[in-house]
C-alpha positions in Angstrom: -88.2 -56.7 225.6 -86.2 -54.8 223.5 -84.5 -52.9 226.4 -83.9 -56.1 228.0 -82.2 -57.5 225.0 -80.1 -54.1 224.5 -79.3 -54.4 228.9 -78.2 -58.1 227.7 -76.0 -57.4 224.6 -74.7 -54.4 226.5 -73.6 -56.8 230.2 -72.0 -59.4 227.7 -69.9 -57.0 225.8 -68.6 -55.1 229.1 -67.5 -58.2 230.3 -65.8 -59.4 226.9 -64.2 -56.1 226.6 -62.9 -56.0 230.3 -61.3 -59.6 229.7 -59.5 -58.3 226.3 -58.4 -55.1 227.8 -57.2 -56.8 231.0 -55.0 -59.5 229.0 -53.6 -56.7 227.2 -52.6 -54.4 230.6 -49.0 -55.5 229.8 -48.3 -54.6 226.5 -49.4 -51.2 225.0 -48.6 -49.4 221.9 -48.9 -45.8 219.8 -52.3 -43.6 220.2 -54.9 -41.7 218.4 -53.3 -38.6 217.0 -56.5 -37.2 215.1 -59.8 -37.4 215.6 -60.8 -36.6 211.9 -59.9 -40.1 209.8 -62.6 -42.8 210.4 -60.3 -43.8 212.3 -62.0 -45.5 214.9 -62.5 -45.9 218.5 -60.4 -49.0 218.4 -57.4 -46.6 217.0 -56.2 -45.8 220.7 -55.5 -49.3 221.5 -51.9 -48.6 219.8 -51.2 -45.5 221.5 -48.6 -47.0 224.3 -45.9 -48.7 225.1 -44.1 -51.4 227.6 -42.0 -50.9 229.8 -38.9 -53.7 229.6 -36.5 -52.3 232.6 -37.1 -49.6 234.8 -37.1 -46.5 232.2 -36.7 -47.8 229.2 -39.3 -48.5 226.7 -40.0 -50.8 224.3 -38.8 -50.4 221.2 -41.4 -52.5 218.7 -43.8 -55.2 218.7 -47.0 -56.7 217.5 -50.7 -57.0 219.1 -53.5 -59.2 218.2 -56.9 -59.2 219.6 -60.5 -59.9 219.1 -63.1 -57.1 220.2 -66.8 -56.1 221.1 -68.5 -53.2 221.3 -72.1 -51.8 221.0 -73.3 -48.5 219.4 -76.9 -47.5 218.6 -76.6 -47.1 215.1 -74.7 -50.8 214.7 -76.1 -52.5 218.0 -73.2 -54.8 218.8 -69.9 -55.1 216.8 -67.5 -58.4 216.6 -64.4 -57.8 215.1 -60.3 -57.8 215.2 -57.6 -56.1 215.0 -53.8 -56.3 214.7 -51.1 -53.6 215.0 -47.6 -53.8 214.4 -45.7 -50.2 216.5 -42.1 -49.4 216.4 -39.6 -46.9 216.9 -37.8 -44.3 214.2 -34.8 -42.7 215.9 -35.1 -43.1 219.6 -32.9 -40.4 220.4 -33.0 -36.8 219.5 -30.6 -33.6 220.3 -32.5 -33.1 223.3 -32.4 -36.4 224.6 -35.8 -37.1 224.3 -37.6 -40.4 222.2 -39.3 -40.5 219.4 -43.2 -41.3 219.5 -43.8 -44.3 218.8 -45.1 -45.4 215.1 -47.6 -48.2 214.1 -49.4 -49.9 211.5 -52.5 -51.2 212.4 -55.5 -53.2 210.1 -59.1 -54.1 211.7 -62.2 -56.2 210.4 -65.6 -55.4 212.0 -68.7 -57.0 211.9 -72.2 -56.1 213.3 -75.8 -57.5 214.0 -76.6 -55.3 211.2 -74.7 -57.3 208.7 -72.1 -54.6 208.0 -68.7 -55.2 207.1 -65.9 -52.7 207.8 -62.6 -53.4 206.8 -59.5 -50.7 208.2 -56.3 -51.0 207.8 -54.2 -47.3 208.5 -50.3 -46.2 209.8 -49.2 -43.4 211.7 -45.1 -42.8 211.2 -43.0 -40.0 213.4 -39.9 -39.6 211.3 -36.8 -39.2 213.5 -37.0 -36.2 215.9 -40.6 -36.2 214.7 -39.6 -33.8 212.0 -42.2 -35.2 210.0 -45.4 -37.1 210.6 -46.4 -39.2 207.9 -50.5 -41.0 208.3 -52.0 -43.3 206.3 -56.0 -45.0 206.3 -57.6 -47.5 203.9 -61.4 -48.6 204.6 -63.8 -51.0 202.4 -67.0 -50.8 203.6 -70.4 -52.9 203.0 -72.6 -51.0 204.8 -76.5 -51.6 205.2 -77.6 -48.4 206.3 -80.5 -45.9 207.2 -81.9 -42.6 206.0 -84.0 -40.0 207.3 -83.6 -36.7 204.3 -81.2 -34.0 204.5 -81.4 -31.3 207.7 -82.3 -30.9 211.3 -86.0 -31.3 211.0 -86.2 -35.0 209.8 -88.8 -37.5 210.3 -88.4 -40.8 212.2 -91.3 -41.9 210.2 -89.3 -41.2 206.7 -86.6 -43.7 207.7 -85.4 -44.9 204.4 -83.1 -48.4 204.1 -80.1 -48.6 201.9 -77.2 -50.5 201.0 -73.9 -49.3 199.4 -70.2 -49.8 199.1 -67.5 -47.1 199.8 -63.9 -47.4 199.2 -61.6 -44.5 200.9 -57.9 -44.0 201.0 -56.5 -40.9 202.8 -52.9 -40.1 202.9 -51.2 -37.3 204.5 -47.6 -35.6 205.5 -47.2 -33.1 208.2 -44.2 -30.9 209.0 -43.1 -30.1 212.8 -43.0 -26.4 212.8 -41.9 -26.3 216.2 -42.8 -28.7 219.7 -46.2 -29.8 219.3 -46.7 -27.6 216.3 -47.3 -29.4 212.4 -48.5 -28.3 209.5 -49.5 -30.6 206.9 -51.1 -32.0 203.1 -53.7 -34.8 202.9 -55.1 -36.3 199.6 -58.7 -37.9 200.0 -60.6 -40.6 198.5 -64.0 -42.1 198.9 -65.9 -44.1 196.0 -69.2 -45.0 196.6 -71.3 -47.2 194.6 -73.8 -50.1 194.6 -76.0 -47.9 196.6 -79.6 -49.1 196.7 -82.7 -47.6 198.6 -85.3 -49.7 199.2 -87.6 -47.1 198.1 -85.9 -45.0 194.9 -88.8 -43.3 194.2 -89.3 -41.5 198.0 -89.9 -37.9 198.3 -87.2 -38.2 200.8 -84.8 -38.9 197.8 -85.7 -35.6 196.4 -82.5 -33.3 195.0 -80.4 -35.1 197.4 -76.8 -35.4 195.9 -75.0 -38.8 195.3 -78.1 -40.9 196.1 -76.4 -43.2 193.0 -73.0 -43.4 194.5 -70.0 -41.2 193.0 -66.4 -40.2 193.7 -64.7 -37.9 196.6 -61.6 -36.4 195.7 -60.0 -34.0 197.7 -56.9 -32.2 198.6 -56.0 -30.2 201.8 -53.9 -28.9 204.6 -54.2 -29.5 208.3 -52.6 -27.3 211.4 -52.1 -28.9 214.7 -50.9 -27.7 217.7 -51.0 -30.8 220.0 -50.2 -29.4 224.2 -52.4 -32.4 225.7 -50.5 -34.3 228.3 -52.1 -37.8 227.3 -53.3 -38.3 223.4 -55.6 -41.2 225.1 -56.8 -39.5 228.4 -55.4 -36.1 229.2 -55.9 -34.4 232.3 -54.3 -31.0 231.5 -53.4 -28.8 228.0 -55.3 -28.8 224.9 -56.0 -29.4 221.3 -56.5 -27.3 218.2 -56.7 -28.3 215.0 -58.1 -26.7 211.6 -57.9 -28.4 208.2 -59.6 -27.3 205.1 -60.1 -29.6 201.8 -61.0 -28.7 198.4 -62.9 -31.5 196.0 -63.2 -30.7 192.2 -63.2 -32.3 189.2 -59.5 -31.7 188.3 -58.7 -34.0 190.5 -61.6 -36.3 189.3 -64.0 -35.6 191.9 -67.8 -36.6 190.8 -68.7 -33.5 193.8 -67.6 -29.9 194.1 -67.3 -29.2 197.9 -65.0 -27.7 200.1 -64.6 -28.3 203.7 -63.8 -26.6 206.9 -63.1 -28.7 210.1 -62.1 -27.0 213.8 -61.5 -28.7 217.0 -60.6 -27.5 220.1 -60.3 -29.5 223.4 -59.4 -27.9 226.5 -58.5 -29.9 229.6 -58.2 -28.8 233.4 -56.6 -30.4 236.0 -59.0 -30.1 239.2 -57.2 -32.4 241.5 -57.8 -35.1 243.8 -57.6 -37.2 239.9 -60.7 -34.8 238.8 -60.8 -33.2 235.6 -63.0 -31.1 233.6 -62.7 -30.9 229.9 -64.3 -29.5 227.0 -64.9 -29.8 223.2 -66.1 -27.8 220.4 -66.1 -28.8 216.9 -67.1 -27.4 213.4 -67.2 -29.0 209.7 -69.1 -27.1 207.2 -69.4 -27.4 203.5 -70.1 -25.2 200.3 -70.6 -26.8 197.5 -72.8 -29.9 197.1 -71.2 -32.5 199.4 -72.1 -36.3 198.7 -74.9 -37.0 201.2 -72.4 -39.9 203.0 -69.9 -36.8 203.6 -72.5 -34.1 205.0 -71.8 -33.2 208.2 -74.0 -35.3 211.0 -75.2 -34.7 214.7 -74.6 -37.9 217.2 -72.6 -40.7 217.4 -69.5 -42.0 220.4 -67.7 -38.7 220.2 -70.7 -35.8 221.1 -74.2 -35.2 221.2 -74.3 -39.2 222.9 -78.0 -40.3 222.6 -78.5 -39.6 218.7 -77.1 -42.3 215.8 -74.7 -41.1 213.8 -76.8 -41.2 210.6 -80.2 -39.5 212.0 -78.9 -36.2 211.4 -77.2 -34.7 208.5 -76.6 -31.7 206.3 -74.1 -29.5 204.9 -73.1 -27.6 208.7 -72.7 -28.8 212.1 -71.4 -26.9 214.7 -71.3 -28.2 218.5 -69.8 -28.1 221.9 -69.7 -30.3 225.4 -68.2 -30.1 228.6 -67.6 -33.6 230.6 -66.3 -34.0 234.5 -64.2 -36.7 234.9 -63.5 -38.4 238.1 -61.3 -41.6 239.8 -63.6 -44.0 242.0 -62.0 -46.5 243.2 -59.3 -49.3 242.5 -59.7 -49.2 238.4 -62.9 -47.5 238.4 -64.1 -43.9 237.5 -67.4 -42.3 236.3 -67.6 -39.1 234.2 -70.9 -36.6 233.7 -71.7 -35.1 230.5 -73.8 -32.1 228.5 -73.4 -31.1 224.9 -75.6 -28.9 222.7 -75.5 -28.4 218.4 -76.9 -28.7 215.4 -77.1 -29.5 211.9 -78.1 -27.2 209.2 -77.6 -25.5 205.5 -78.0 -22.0 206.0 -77.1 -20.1 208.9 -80.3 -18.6 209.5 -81.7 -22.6 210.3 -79.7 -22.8 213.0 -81.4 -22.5 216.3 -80.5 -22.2 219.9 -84.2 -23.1 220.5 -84.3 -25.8 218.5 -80.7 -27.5 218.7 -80.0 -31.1 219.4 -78.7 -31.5 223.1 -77.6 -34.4 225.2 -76.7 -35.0 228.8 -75.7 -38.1 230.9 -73.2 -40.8 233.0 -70.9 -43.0 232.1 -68.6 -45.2 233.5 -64.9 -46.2 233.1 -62.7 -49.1 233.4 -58.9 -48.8 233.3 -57.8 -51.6 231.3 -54.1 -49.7 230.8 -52.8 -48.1 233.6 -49.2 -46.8 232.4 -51.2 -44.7 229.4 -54.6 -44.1 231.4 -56.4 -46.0 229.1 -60.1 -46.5 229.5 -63.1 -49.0 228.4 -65.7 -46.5 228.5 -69.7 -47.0 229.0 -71.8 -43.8 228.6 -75.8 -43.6 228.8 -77.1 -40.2 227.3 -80.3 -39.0 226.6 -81.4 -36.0 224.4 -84.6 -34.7 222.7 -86.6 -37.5 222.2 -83.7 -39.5 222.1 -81.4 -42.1 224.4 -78.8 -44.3 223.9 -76.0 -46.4 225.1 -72.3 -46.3 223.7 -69.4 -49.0 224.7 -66.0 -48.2 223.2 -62.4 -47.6 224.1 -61.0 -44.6 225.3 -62.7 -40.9 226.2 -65.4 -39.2 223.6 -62.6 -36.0 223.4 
């Protein structure tokens, strides 16, 4: 019964989804220029832009829409969102336009009774000399808990409830094309956390089981050659930030934290591509438990929940084939492989969390290659199925 119902929630919101995305073919907006801020899958809705006469663009405007989508860790999510996206300078020396800016807010709500409120902007200056970002998010979160590392038991499966406030700003310098360097500031408070079970071995000399305050300072380097933010077919993506929490700037937790991406596309013709992702985020200090680094989720290792598997380290990489079908259609193959851990020596080659599988795509914005995307992935011991806007990487 239960993968009926999941086959069910998972036919209904494909067909929900394809009807928003389709009514909103005509009018697109700015995309997702980091994958880092909770900034979520519904981000890339605003990464586009209409065009009103052959070769021009347009210049602002607003979008409103309702949404669904499922994830294993949620099961399905109602929610909306509304983003306003405009234009700073269209013109530079070169004669070439300005990225579009926007200003987006969204409300979520799943079957798991968790509110998520968003609301975040993303500003190219003139001449994208500066980018300037912004995210707020107030979350009411029932939630689950397994223990800390890459050995946890399904039977220890802890509930809890708590709160969490963030706000993240941040302003990056153009250094040269595609090149930025930037500062973020970080906040997340957490509090009215409550496990069902305080008294659980689980529990045991895990760090901010009673809530406490994030507060972080840091600098990020991009270098941004991707063709397409939303869907590229050719280039790639590196970026490294590094954030320091302490108590000078009223931090409850003394961390610091190391993130790396690097995507890498290739352009096999015939509208085939191949691309790959690797990823890092590692921690020294004694990070919150809510901001350990985790294995699963929409973006790699599809098949695990986001929350199943955390701890101070994860390091992971994938490789997805991407292919055109027919009319709208498409259908990608996947493979990834990492892990979660404290030390180096528990990391494992043996032992690390993988995940394979199929998925496929429906183009609900043609002019920006924008794709509703349904994956199925399985890993070790694990399978799952993920509905959501735009590619994983």
């Amino acid at each position: 019964m239960g993968i009926i119902r999941k086959t069910l929630h998972t036919i209904t919101a494909i067909l929900l989804t394809i009807q928003v995305g389709l009514a909103q073919d005509t009018l697109s907006t700015p995309a997702d220029s980091s994958s880092r801020i909770g900034r979520v899958y519904t981000q890339a809705l605003v990464d586009s832009y209409t065009p009103v006469k052959k070769k021009e663009k347009k210049k602002n405007g607003f979008l409103a829409s309702p949404f669904i989508f499922y994830k294993p860790d949620t099961e399905l999510i109602f929610g909306g969102l509304g983003i306003y996206y405009f234009r700073l300078g269209t013109k530079n020396r070169a004669n070439k336009e300005t990225r579009l800016s926007y200003a987006q807010a969204i409300f979520e709500y799943t079957l798991n009774n968790q509110v998520d409120i968003q609301a975040g902007w993303n500003i190219f200056l003139p001449n994208e000399s500066y980018i300037s970002k912004g995210f707020f998010r107030f979350k009411v979160y029932p939630d689950l808990f397994y223990g800390v590392g890459n050995n946890t038991k399904q039977h220890n499966e802890l509930s809890y409830v708590h709160n969490t406030l963030i706000f993240n700003t941040s302003l990056a310098k153009k250094l040269a094309p595609n090149v930025f360097l930037g500062l973020e500031y970080r906040y997340a408070n957490t509090y009215n956390i409550n496990f069902e079970n305080s008294t659980s071995e689980v529990l045991d000399n895990v760090p901010g089981i009673s809530g406490g305050l994030n507060s972080g300072l840091g600098l990020i380097f991009t270098i941004d050659k991707r063709d397409n933010v939303v869907n590229a077919t050719k280039g790639f993506l590196l970026e490294v930030s590094k954030y320091n929490y302490n108590s000078k700037l009223g931090s409850t937790f003394n961390y610091s934290n190391v993130n790396f991406t690097f995507n890498k596309y290739f352009d096999l013709g015939n509208k085939q591509v191949l691309a790959t992702n690797t990823v890092a985020n590692l921690n020294s200090g004694d990070p919150s438990f809510l901001f350990m680094a985790f294995a699963g989720g929409e973006k790699i290792l599809r098949s695990y929940a986001m929350n199943r598997f955390r701890d101070k380290n994860f390091v992971g990489t994938q490789i997805e084939y991407r292919r055109h079908l027919f009319w709208r259609l498409g259908m990608v193959g996947f493979a990834g492989i990492g892990d979660v851990f404290d030390q180096t020596s528990d990391f494992s080659w043996s032992k690390a969390k993988y995940s394979y599988g199929i998925g496929l795509r429906f183009m609900i914005n043609k002019q920006e290659n924008m794709n509703f995307r349904l994956d199925y992935g399985r890993g070790r011991d694990s399978q799952a199925v993920y509905m959501t806007v735009t590619e994983a990487f």
